[in-house]
DRENVEXBA-182322 format. One record per residue (C-alpha): residue number from 1; x, y, z; residue in three letters. Coordinates in nm, 2 decimals, always signed. Example, Ala and Ser with C-alpha at 12.3 -4.5 7.8 and 13.67 -1.06 7.14 Angstrom:
BEGIN
- 1:+1.23:-0.45:+0.78:Ala
- 2:+1.37:-0.11:+0.71:Ser
//
This chain:
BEGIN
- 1:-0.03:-5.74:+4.57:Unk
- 2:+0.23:-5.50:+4.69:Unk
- 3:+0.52:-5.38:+4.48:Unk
- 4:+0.77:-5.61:+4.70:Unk
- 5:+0.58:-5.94:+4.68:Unk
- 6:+0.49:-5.87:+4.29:Unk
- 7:+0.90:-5.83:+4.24:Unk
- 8:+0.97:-6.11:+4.55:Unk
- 9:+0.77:-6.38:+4.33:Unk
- 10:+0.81:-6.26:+4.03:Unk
- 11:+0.48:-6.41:+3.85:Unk
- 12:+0.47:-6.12:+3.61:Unk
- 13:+0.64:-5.91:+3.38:Unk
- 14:+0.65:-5.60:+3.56:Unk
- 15:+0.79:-5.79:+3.88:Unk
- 16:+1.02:-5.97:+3.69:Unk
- 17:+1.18:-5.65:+3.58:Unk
- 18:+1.13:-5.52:+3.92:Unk
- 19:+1.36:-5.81:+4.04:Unk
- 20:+1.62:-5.78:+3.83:Unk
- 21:+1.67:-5.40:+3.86:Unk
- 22:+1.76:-5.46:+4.23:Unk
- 23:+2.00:-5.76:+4.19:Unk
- 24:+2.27:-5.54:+4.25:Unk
- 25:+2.15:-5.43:+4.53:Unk
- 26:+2.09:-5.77:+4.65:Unk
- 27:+2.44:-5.89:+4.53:Unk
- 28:+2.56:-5.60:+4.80:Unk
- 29:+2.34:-5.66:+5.08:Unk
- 30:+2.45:-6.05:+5.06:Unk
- 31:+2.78:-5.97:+5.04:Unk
- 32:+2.77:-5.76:+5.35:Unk
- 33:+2.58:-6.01:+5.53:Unk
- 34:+2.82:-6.24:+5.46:Unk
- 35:+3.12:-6.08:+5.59:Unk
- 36:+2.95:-5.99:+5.91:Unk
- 37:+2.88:-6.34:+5.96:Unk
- 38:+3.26:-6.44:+5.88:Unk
- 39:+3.38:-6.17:+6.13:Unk
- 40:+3.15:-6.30:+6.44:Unk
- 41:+3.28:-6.65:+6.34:Unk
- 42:+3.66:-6.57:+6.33:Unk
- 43:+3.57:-6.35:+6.72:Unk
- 44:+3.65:-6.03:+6.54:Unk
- 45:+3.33:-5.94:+6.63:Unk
- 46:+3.25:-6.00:+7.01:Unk
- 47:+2.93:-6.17:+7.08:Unk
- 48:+2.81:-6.06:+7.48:Unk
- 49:+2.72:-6.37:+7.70:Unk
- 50:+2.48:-6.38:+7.92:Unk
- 51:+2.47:-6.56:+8.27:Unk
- 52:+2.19:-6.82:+8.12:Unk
- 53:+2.13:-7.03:+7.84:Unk
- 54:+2.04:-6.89:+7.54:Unk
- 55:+1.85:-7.06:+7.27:Unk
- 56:+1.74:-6.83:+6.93:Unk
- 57:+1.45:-6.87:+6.75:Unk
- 58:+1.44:-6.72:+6.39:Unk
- 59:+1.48:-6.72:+5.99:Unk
- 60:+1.60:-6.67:+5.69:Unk
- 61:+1.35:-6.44:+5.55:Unk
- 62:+1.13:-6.16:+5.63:Unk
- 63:+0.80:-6.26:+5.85:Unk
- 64:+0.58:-6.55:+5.78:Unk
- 65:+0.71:-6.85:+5.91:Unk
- 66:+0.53:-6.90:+6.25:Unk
- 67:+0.85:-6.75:+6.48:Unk
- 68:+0.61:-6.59:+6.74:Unk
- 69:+0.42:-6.91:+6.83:Unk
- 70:+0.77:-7.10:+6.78:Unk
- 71:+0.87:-6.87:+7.07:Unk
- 72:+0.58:-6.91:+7.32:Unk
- 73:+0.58:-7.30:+7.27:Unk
- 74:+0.94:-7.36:+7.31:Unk
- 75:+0.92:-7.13:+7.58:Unk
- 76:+0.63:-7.31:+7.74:Unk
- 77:+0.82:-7.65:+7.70:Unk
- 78:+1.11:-7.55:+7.87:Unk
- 79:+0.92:-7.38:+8.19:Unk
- 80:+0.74:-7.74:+8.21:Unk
- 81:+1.08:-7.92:+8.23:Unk
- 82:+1.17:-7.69:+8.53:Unk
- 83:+1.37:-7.44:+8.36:Unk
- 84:+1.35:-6.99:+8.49:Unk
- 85:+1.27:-6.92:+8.16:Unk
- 86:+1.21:-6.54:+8.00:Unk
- 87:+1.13:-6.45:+7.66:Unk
- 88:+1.34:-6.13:+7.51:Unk
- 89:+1.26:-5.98:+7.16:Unk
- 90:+1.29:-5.66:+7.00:Unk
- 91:+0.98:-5.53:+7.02:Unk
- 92:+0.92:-5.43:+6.61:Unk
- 93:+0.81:-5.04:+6.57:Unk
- 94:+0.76:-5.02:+7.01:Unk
- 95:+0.78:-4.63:+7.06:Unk
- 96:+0.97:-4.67:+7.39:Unk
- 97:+1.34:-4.66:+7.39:Unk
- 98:+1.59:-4.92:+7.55:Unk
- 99:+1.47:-5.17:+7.76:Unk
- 100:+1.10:-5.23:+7.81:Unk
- 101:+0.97:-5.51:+8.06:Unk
- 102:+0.63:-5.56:+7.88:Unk
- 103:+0.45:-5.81:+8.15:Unk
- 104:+0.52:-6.12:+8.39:Unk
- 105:+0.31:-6.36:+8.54:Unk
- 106:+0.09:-6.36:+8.20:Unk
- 107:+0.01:-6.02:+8.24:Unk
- 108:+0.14:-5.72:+8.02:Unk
- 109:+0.28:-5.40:+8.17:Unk
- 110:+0.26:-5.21:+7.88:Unk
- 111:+0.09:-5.12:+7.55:Unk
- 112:+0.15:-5.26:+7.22:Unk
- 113:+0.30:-4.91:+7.10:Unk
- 114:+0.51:-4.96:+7.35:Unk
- 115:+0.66:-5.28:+7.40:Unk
- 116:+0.63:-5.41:+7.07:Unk
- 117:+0.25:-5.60:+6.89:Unk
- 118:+0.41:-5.91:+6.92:Unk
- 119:+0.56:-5.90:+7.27:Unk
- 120:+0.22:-5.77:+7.42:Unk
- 121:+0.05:-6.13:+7.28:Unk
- 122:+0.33:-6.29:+7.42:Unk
- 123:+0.33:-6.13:+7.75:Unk
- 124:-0.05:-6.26:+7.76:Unk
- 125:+0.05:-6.59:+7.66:Unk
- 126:+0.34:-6.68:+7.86:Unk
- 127:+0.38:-6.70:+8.26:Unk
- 128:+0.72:-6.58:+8.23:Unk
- 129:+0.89:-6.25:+8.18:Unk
- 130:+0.91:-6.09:+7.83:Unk
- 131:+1.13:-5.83:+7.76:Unk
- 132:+1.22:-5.61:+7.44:Unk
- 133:+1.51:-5.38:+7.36:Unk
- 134:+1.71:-5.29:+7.00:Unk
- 135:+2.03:-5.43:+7.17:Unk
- 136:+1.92:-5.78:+7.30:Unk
- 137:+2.21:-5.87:+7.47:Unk
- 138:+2.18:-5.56:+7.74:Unk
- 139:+1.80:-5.69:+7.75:Unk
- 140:+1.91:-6.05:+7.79:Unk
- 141:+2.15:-5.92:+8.06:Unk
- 142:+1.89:-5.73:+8.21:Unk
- 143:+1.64:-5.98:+8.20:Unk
- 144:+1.84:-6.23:+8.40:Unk
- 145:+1.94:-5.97:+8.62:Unk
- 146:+1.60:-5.91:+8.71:Unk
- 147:+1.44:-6.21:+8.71:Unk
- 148:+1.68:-6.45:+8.84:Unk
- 149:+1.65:-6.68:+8.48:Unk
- 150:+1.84:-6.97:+8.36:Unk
- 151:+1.73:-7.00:+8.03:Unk
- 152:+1.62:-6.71:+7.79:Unk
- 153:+1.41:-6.75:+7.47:Unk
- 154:+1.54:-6.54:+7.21:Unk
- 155:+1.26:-6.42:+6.96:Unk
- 156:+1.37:-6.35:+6.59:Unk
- 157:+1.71:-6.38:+6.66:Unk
- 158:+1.89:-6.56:+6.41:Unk
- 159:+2.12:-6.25:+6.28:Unk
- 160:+2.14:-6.08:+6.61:Unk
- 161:+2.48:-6.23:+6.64:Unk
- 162:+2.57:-5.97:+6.93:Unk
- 163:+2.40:-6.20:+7.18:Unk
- 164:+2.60:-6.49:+7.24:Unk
- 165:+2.37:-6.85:+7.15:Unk
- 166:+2.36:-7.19:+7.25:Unk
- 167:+2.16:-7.31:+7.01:Unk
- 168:+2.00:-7.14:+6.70:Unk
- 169:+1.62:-7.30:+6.59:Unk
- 170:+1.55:-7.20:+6.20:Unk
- 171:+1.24:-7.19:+6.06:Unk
- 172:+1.22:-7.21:+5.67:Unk
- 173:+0.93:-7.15:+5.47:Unk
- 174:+1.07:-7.41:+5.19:Unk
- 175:+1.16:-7.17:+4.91:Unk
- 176:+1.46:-7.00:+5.05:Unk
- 177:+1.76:-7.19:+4.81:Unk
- 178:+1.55:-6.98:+4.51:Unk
- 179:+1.51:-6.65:+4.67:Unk
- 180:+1.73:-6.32:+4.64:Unk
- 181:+1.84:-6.14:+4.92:Unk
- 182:+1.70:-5.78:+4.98:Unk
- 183:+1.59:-5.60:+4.81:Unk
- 184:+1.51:-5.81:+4.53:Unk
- 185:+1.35:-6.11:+4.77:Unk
- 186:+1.30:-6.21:+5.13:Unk
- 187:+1.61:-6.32:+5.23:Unk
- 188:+1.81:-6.15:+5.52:Unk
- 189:+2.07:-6.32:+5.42:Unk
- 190:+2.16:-6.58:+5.17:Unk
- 191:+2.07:-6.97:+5.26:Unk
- 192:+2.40:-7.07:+5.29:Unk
- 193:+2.34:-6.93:+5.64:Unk
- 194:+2.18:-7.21:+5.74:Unk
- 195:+2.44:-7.42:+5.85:Unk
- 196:+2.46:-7.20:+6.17:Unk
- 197:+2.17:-7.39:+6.27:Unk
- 198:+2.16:-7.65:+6.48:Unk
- 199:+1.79:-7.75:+6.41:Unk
- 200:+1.55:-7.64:+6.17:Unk
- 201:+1.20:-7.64:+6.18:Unk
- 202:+0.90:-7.62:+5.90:Unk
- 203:+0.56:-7.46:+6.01:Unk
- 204:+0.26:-7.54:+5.81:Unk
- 205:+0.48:-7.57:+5.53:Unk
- 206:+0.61:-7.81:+5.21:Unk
- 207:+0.92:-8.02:+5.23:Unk
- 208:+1.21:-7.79:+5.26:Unk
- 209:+1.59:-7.81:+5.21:Unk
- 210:+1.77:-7.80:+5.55:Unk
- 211:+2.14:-7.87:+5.42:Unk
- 212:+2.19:-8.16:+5.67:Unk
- 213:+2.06:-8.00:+5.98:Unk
- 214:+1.83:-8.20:+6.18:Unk
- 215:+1.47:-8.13:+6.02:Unk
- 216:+1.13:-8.10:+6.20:Unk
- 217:+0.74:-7.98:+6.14:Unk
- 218:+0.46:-7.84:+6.32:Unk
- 219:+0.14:-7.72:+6.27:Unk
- 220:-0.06:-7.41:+6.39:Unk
- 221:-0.38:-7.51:+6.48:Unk
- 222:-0.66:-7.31:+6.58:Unk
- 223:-0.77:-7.37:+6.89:Unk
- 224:-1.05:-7.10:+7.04:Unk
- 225:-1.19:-6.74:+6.98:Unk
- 226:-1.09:-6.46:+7.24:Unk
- 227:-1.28:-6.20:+7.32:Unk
- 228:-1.15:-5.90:+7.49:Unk
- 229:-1.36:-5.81:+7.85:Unk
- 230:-1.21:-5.50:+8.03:Unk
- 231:-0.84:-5.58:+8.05:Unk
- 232:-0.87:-5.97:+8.02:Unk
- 233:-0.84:-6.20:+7.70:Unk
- 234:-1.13:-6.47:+7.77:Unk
- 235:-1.17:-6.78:+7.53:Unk
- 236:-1.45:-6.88:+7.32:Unk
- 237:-1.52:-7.21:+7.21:Unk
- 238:-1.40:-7.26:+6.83:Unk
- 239:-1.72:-7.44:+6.73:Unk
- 240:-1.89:-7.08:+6.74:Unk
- 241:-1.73:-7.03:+6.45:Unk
- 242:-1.95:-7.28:+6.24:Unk
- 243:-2.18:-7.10:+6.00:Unk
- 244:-2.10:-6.76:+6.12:Unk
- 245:-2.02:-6.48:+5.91:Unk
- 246:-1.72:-6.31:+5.91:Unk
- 247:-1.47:-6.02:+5.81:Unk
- 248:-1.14:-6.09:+5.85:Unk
- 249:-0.88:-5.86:+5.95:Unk
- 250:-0.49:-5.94:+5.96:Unk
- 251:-0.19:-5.72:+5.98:Unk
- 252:+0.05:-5.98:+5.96:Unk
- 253:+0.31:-6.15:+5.64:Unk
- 254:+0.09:-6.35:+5.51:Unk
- 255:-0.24:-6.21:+5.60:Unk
- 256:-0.41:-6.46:+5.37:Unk
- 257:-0.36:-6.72:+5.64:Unk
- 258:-0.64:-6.60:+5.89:Unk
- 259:-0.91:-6.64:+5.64:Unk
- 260:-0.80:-7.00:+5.55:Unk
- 261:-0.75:-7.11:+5.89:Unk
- 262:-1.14:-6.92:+5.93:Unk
- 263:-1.32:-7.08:+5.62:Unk
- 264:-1.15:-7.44:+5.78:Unk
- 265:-1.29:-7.36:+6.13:Unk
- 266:-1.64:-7.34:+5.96:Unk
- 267:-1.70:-6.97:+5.94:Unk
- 268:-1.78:-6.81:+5.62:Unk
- 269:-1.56:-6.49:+5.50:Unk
- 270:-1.78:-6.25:+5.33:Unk
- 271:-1.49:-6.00:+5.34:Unk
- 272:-1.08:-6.02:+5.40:Unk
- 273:-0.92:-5.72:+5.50:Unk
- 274:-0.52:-5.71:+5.47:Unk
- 275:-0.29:-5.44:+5.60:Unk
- 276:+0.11:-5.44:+5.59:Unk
- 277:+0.30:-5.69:+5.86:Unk
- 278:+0.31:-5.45:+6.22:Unk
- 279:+0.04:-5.21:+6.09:Unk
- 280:-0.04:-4.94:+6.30:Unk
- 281:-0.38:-4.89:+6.28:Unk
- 282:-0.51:-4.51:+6.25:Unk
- 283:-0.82:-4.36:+6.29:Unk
- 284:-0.91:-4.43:+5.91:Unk
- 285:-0.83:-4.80:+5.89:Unk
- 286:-1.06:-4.81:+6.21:Unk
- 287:-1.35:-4.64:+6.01:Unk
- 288:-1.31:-4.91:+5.72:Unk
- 289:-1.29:-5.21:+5.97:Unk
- 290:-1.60:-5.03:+6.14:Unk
- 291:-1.75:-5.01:+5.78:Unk
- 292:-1.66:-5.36:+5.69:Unk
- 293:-1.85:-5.53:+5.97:Unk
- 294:-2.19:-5.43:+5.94:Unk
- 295:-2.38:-5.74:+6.03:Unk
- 296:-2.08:-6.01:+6.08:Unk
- 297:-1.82:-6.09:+6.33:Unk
- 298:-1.49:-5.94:+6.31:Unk
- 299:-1.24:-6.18:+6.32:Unk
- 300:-0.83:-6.06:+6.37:Unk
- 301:-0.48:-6.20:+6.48:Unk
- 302:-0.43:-6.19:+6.87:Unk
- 303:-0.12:-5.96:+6.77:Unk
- 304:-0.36:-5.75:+6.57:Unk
- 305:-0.64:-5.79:+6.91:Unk
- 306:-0.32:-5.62:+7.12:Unk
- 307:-0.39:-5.30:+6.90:Unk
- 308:-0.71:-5.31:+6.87:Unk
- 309:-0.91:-5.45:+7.13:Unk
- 310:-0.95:-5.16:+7.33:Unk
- 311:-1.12:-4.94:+7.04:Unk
- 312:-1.46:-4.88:+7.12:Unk
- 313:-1.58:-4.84:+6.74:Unk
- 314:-1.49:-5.25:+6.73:Unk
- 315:-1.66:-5.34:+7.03:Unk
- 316:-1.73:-5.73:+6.97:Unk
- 317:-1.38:-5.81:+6.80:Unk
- 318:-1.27:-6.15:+6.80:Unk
- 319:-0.91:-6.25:+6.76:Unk
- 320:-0.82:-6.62:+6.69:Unk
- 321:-0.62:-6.83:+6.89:Unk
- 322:-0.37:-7.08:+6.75:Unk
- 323:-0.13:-7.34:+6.88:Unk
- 324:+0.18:-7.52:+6.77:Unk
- 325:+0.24:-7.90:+6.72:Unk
- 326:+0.50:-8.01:+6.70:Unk
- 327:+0.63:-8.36:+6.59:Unk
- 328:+0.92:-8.50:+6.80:Unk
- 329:+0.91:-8.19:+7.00:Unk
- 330:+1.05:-8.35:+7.27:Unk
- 331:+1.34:-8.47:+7.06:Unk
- 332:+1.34:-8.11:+6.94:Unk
- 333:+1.38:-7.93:+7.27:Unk
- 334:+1.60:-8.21:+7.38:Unk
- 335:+1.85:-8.12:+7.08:Unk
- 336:+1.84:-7.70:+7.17:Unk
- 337:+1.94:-7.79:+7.51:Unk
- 338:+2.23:-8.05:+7.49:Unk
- 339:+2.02:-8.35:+7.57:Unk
- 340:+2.04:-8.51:+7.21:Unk
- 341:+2.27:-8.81:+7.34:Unk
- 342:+2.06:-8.87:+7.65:Unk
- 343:+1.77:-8.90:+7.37:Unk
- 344:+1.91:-9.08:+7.11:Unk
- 345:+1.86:-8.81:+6.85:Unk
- 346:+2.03:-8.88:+6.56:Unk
- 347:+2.18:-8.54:+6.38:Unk
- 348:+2.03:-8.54:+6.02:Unk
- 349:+1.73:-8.77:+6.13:Unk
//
């Protein structure tokens, strides 16, 4: 357990301490959140529109609640209902500055160092554009530009408040009301935040709090293997899984997910290996995953399969493939894009 989750959770002594040391800290960090949030609501801070609808997907906390297939799935359901629809995210630790078009048509354009880990499984994923940048509006505004959208999916948006929103989805883990902002917990800002939302959403989660916003679930559910054969991402049926041996390898929040969702799917984990949320993989982490293997399957995250499925020393990597259920999405997607009254959604239900 890392320093952060030991102090985050606070199950022992020494994290306990931990904690309370940087509650000041905390106390600041909320406090400045908080006032940036009062000055975009009072327009002293200018939010830039875009000529589309914008809806944002994020959270309260630091990684781990399911925002990247939340993306792709709202994204999907809004191309089906005839929508030009692009996805535009950051592009977390991407080396190349400014505005990146990562891939279109469900192909990428670029490497995961370059575009972002996340965007890269994205741009497989999704038939649309995806597009990253540090400023999101002038990639929003660029995206439309250039693709001629109506609709953009904001990925991990939720405090980017310089890009104007029509709607703001939150996803909550469920423990938020009892966590500290950084750096003494999660929390990018404090929970009260959450009445920006206009729906929140639980993934795989316990019942959570959602101070009178309109509450929904999903579910991620495996759904195949994928293999990696020259430059395409082909499926495997997830029944191969049963019996099999395997080492798990996740760079990702809460790496501890992909050996559950593994051990459910029938295989058996003779080994987990976790590295930090974004990892980028050297030469030596290689050489232990290489190590690791010896006679069983290695088994990742598709985000983790965009760095590392082109490394010949892990030739026969498997990634695993999951999918998002939601209940009521239909309600849900109706809701984020003004069609609650045509619906009969109820706000609360």
């Amino acid at each position: 357990m890392s320093w952060t989750s030991d102090a985050w959770a606070g199950r022992t002594a020494g994290g306990r301490t931990l904690r309370a040391a940087l509650v000041p800290a905390a106390l600041a960090y909320g406090a400045g959140t908080a006032v940036r949030n009062r000055l975009y609501d009072a327009g002293v801070f200018a939010a830039q529109r875009v000529p589309a609808r914008v809806i944002s997907v994020g959270n309260l906390t630091v990684g781990g609640t399911g925002k990247t297939p939340t993306t792709l799935w709202l994204a999907e359901q809004l191309r089906a209902r005839g929508a030009r629809v692009g996805i535009v995210a950051r592009g977390y630790r991407k080396d190349r500055a400014g505005v990146v078009v990562v891939g279109e048509s469900g192909r990428p354009l670029v490497a995961a160092r370059e575009g972002g880990d996340e965007a890269v499984l994205l741009a497989r994923r999704f038939a649309g554009p995806v597009v990253t940048g540090e400023r999101r509006a002038e990639a929003a505004a660029f995206a439309c530009a250039r693709f001629g959208l109506d609709t953009v999916v904001l990925d991990d948006g939720f405090q980017h408040r310089a890009l104007a929103r029509d709607a703001d989805l939150v996803l909550l883990a469920g423990d938020e009301a009892t966590q500290w902002p950084l750096p003494a917990g999660p929390l990018r800002e404090w929970a009260s935040g959450l009445a920006r939302a206009d729906a929140v959403l639980v993934v795989d989660g316990p019942a959570a709090d959602a101070s009178g916003r309109p509450l929904f679930h999903a579910r991620l559910r495996p759904t195949a293997l994928v293999r990696v054969e020259r430059d395409a991402w082909l499926e495997e049926p997830l029944a191969s899984l049963a019996g099999r041996e395997v080492v798990a390898v996740a760079g990702m929040a809460r790496p501890e997910r992909l050996a559950g969702a593994l051990e459910r799917a029938g295989a058996v984990v003779r080994e987990a290996l976790h590295f930090p949320d974004h990892h980028a993989y050297d030469r030596g982490d290689v050489a232990a995953i290489a190590r690791a293997a010896h006679a069983a399957t290695l088994v990742t995250t598709e985000k983790d399969l965009a760095k590392l499925g082109d490394v010949p020393e892990l030739a026969g990597l498997r990634a695993l493939r999951v999918g998002l259920e939601v209940e009521r999405g239909d309600a849900l997607v109706d809701l984020l894009t003004g069609r609650a009254a045509a619906s009969g959604f109820a706000r609360g239900v």
